[in-house]
N, C-alpha and C positions, 0 to 999 in steps of 0.2 A: 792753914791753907783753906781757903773758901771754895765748897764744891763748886763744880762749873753745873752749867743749869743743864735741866733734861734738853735734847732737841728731838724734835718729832723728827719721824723716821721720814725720809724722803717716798717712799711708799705712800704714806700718808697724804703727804703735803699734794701730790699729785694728782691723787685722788678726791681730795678737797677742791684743788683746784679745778676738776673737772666738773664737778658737780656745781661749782659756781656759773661754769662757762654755760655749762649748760639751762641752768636758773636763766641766766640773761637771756641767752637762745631763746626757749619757750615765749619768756614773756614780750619780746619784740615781735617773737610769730606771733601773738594774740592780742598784741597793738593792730600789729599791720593789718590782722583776718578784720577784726572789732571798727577800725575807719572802712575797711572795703564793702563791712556789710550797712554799715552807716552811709555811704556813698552811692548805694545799690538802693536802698529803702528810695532816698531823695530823690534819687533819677529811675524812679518808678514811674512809667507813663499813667497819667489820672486818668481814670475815667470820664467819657463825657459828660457833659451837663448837658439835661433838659427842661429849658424854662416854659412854660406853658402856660399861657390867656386865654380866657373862652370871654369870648361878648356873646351876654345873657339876651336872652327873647326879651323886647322892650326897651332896647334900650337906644334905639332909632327911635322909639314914642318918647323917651328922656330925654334925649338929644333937642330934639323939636319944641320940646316944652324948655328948654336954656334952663335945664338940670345941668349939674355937672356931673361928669358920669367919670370915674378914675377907673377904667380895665386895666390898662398897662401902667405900669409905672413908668413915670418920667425917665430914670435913665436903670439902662438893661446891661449888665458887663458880662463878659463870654471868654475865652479861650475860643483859638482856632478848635475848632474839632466838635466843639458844641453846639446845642441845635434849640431854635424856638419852634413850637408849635402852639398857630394860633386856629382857635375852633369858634365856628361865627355861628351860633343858636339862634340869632337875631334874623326876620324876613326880608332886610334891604342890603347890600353889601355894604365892608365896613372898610375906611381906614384904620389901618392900625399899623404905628408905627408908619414906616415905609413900603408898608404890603396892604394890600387891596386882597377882601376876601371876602368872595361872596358868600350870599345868604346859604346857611346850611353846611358851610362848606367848611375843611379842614386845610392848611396853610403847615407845610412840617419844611422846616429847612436848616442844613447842616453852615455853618460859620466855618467857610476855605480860606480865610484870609484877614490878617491884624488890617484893623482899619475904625476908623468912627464915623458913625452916621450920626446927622441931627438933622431936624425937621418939624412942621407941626403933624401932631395930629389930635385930634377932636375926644381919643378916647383915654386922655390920661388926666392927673392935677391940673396941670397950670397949660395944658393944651401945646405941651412942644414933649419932644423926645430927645434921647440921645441913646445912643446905642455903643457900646467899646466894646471893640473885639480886640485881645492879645495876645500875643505868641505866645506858646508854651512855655 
C-alpha cells in the first residue's frame, strides 16, 4: 500500500492565501501612490522666467559708427507667466525688441498670452527679432 501524501491543514492554506492577497494589495496601493506622485511632480506649476537685457552706455555712439551691437538676442522664447526686463544705461532711447525704452530707464513686463512677435530691431545679430511665447 503506498501512503497517501501529507495535506496541509486547511488552516494553513487560508492563511497563506491571505497573506498572498494581501502581498498584491500592498503593492498595487504603491503602484497607484508611486504614478500619483509621478503625476503631481509633472504638473507642478514652474516657476517664472526672467530674461533680462541692459543696453550698455555707448552704444547709441556704436550704433552711429555701423558697429554691430548684439544686446538681445535674435529670437527670445517665454511661457505665458514669464517676464523680460529691459534696462537702457545708454543717454538716447532705445529699440529693443518691440519696446521703446528710454534713456535711463527700466522696461519690466510679464508675458499674458501665447503668441509670436517678429520684427527689426537695431539691437541684436542680424538686426531682426522674434519673440515665442507658450502656454504652459
Amino acid at each position: 500500500m503506498t501512503p497517501l501524501p501529507e495535506t496541509v491543514p486547511a488552516v494553513e492554506v487560508d492563511r497563506s492565501r491571505r497573506w498572498l492577497v494581501a502581498a498584491v494589495i500592498v503593492t498595487v496601493v504603491a503602484a497607484i501612490g508611486v504614478g500619483i506622485g509621478i503625476t503631481m511632480i509633472r504638473n507642478q506649476p514652474r516657476e517664472p522666467q526672467t530674461i533680462e537685457i541692459v543696453v550698455p552706455k555707448g552704444t547709441n555712439d556704436r550704433l552711429k559708427a555701423r558697429e554691430k551691437v548684439a544686446v538681445m538676442p535674435s529670437k527670445l522664447e517665454f511661457t505665458v507667466g514669464d517676464y523680460i526686463r529691459i534696462r537702457n544705461e545708454d543717454v538716447v532711447r532705445h529699440s529693443v525688441g518691440p519696446y521703446l525704452v528710454d534713456a535711463g530707464e527700466e522696461l519690466f513686463l510679464r508675458y499674458g498670452k501665447a503668441g509670436t512677435y517678429e520684427g527689426y530691431c537695431p539691437v541684436t545679430e542680424d538686426q531682426r527679432y522674434l519673440i515665442v511665447v507658450r502656454d504652459p
